[in-house]
C-alpha positions in Angstrom: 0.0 0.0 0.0 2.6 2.5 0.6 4.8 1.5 -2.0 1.8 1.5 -4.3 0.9 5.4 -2.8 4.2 6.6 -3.3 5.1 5.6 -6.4 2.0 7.1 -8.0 3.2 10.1 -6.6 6.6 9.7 -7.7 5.1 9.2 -11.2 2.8 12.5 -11.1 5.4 14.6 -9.9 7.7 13.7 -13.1 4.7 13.9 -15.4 3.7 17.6 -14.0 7.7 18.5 -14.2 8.5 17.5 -17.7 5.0 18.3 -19.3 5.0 21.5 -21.6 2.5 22.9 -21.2 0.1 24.0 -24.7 -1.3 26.9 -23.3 0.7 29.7 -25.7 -0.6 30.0 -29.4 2.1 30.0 -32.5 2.1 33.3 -32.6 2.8 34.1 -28.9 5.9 31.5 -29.0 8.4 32.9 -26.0 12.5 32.1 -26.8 15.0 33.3 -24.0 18.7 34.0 -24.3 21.9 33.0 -22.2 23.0 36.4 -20.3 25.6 34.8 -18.5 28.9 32.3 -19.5 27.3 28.8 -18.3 23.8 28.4 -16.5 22.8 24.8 -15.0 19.6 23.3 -16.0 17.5 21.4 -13.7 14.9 18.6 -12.8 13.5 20.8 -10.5 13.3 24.7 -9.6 15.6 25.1 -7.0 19.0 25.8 -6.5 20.1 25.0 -3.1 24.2 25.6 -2.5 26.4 22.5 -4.2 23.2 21.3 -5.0 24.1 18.6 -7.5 21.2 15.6 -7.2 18.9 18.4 -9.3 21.6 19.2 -12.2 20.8 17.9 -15.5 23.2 19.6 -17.8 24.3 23.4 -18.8 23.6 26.1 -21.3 26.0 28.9 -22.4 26.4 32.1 -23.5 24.5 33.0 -26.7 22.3 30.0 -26.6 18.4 30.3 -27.5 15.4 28.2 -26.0 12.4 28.0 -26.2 10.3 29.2 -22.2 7.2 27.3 -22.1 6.1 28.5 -18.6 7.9 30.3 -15.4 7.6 29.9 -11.4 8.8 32.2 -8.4 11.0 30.5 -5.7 12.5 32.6 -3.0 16.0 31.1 -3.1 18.8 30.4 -0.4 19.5 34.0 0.3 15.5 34.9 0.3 15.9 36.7 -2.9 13.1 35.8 -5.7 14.0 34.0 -8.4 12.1 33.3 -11.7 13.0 29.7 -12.8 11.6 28.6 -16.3 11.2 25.9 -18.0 13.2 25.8 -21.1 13.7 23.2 -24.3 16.8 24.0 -25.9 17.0 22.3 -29.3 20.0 21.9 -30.4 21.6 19.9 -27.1 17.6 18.2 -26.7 17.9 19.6 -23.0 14.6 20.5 -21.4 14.3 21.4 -17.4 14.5 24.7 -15.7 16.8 27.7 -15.5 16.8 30.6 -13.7 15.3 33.1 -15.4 17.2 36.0 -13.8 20.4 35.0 -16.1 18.9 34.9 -19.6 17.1 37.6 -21.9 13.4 37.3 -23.1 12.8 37.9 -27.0 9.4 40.3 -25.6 9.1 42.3 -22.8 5.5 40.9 -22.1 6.8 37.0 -21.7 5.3 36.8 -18.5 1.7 37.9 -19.5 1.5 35.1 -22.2 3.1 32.3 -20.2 1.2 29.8 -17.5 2.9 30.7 -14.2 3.7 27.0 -12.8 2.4 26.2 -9.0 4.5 23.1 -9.2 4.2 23.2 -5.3 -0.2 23.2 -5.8 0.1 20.1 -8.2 2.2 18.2 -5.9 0.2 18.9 -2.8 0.1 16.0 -0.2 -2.8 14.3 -0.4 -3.7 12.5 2.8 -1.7 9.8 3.5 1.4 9.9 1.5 4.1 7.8 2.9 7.8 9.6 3.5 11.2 8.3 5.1 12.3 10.2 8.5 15.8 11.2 7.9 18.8 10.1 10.0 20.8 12.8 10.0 18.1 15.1 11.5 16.7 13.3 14.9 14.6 15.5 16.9 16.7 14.1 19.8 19.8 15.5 19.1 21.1 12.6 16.9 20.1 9.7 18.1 18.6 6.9 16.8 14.7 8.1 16.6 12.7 10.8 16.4 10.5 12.7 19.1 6.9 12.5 18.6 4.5 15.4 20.6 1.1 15.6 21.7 0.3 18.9 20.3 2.3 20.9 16.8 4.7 22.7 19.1 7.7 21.5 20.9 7.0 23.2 24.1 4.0 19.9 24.3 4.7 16.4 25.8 6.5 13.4 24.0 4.6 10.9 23.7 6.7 8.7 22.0 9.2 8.1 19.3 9.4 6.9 15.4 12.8 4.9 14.3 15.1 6.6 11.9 13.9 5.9 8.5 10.7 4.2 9.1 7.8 4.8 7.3 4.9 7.2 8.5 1.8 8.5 7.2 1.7 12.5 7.3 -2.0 13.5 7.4 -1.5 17.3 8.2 -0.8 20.6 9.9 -1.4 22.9 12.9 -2.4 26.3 13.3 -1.9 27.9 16.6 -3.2 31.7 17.2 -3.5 31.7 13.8 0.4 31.1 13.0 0.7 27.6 10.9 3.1 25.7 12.7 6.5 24.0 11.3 4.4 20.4 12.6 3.0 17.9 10.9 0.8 15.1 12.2 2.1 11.4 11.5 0.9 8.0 12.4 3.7 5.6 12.6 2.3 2.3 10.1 1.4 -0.1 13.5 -1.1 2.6 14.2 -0.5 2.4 17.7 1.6 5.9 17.5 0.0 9.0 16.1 1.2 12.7 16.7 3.2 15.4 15.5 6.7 15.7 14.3 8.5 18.9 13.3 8.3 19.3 9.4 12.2 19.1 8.8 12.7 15.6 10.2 10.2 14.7 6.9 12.5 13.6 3.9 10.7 14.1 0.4 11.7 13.1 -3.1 14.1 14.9 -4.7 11.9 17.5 -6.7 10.6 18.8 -3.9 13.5 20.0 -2.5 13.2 23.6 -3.7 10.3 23.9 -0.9 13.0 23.7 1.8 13.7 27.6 0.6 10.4 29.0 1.3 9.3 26.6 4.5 9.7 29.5 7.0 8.4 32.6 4.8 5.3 31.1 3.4 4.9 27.4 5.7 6.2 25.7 2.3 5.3 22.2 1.7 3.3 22.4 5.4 1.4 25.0 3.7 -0.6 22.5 1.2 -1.2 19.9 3.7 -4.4 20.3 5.0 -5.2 22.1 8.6 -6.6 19.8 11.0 -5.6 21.1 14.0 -6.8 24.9 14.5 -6.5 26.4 17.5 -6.8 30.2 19.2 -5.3 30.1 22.4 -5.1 33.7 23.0 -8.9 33.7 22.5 -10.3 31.0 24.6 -8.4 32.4 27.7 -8.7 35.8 28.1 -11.1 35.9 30.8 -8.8 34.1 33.1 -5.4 35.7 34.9 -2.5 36.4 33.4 1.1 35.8 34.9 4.7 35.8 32.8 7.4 33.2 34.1 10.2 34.7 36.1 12.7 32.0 36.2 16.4 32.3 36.2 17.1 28.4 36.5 15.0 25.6 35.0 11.5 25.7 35.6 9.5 22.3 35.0 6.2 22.3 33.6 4.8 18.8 35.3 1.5 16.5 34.7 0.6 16.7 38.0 0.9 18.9 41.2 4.0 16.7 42.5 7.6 16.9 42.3 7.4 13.1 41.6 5.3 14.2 38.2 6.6 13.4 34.9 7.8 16.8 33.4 5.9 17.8 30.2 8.7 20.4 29.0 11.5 22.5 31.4 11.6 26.0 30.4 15.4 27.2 30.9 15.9 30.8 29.2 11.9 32.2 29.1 11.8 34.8 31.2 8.2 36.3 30.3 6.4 33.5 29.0 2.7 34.7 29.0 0.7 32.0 30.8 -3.3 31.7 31.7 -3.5 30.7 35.2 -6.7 28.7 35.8 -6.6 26.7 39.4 -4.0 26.1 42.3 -3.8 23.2 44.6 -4.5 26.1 47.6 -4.8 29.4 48.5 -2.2 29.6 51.2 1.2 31.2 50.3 2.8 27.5 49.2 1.1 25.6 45.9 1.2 24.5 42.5 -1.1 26.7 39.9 -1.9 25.1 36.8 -1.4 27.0 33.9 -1.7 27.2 29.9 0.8 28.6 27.8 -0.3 30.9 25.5 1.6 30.5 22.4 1.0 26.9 22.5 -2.0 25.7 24.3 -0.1 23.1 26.3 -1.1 22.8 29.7 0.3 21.3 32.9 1.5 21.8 37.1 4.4 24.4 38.1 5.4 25.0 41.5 3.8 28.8 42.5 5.5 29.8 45.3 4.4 33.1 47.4 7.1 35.5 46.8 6.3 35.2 42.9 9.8 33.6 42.1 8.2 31.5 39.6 5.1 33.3 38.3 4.4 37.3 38.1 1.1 37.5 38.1 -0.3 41.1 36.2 -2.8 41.1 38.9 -1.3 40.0 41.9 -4.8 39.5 44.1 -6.2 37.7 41.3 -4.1 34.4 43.0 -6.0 34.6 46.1 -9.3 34.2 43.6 -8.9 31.3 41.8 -10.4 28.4 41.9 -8.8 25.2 44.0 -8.2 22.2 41.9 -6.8 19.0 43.6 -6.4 16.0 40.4 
């Protein structure tokens, strides 16, 4: 099955990147020039540093194709390139160039051309398999990769994925309205399902020139489909605020107890806005639990009196809240 899934996919995405497309008329045929000594043509438009997997051959100076449609990319340095994709006749090369080093026969070239959404006709669908790469373990390296309860890595790890296994990615997050760099995965057993941060995905190699734009635009995260939307901001407003005030290690825990598992340790966040909705008791020693606003996880952290670990913005509004004993 996911053989089967990902070779289809395989198949379309050669199909959409060597297909001319018919849309310009005899008379509105678009040729392009060679501005600079040698230009590479590509597979795929993107151009990522010693980027050789994508190279397909070279034009040079002087030489003439034919521009049969044209796509922007933000490239390595965030500056926007124009790739197009080019036959050139007398080599029999076809694939893309950059656009930025070559000379248009008419100054209109862009108005009679299809602009190419490669990216929209190789959106995701639901359920596409893809490898976890080795070199990129969530945990530093090792041999597996940290899988979270919510699309943000300040939420609990509820498990882990080997190194190169096989998952099904089935979509994104959206978190006070920001899309998240997480995608949600079910390891194949389907006893494991949660998210994993978009760069420990590994895609086939013509879709590589997404990696440029993934943290302008969301990239390739952008044409999964949103199934987790959340505004966090929103749902807690009526309830007090407090900032963390920690200058060591402060433990966000499952459960009003030293002995608690710890959800996430927050080490350099002085400021954090949190919602504060219950402590264990109103006397001066307790543990509030809290949600973090710019991700919606929740948990136990130690609220001591003299507001070492917690500044509330309305200091009586402690002595109000409601006690909550799990």
């Amino acid at each position: 099955m996911f053989s089967y899934r990902f070779g289809m996919l395989l198949l379309i995405g050669a199909l959409l990147l060597t297909m001319v497309p018919a849309h310009a008329q005899e008379n509105e045929v678009v040729t392009a020039t060679v501005a600079v000594p040698t230009l590479n043509v590509r597979n795929a438009p993107n151009a990522w540093p010693n980027d050789a997997d994508t190279l397909i051959g070279q034009l040079h100076a002087g030489d003439v194709v034919t521009v049969h449609q044209y796509e922007q990319v933000d490239g390595w340095n965030w500056e926007e390139l124009t790739w197009v994709y080019v036959t050139h006749d007398a080599s029999g090369l076809t694939g893309w160039v950059a656009g930025n080093y070559m000379t248009f026969s008419r100054p209109d070239w862009r108005a009679i051309l299809p602009h190419a959404d490669t990216w929209a006709a190789l959106a995701y669908e639901v359920g596409m398999q893809f490898p976890i790469p080795f070199e990129s373990a969530a945990n530093g390296g090792g041999s597996s990769t940290h899988v979270h309860a919510l699309p943000t890595g300040d939420s609990e790890v509820i498990g882990s994925i080997p190194n190169n296994a096989p998952i099904w990615v089935h979509g994104s997050g959206r978190i006070n309205g920001k899309l998240m760099m997480y995608v949600y995965v079910e390891y194949p057993d389907g006893n494991l399902k949660g998210w994993i941060h978009s760069y420990l995905v590994q895609f086939p190699i013509f879709f590589l020139s997404f990696y440029q734009r993934i943290w302008r635009s969301g990239g390739w995260v952008a044409a999964l489909p949103v199934i987790y939307d959340r505004d966090v901001e929103s749902e807690f407003t009526d309830y007090p605020q407090a900032v963390l005030n920690n200058n060591a290690p402060l433990h966000l825990r499952s459960a009003p107890s030293l002995d608690a598992p710890i959800i996430n340790a927050f080490y350099y966040e002085q400021g954090l806005e949190v919602a504060v909705q219950a402590r264990t008791t109103h006397d001066f020693e307790g543990w509030a639990y809290i949600t973090i606003l710019r991700s919606g996880v929740t948990g136990w952290i130690y609220d001591p009196a003299d507001n070492s670990f917690l500044l509330y913005e309305d200091p009586s509004a402690r002595n109000n809240l409601p006690i909550l004993q799990p």
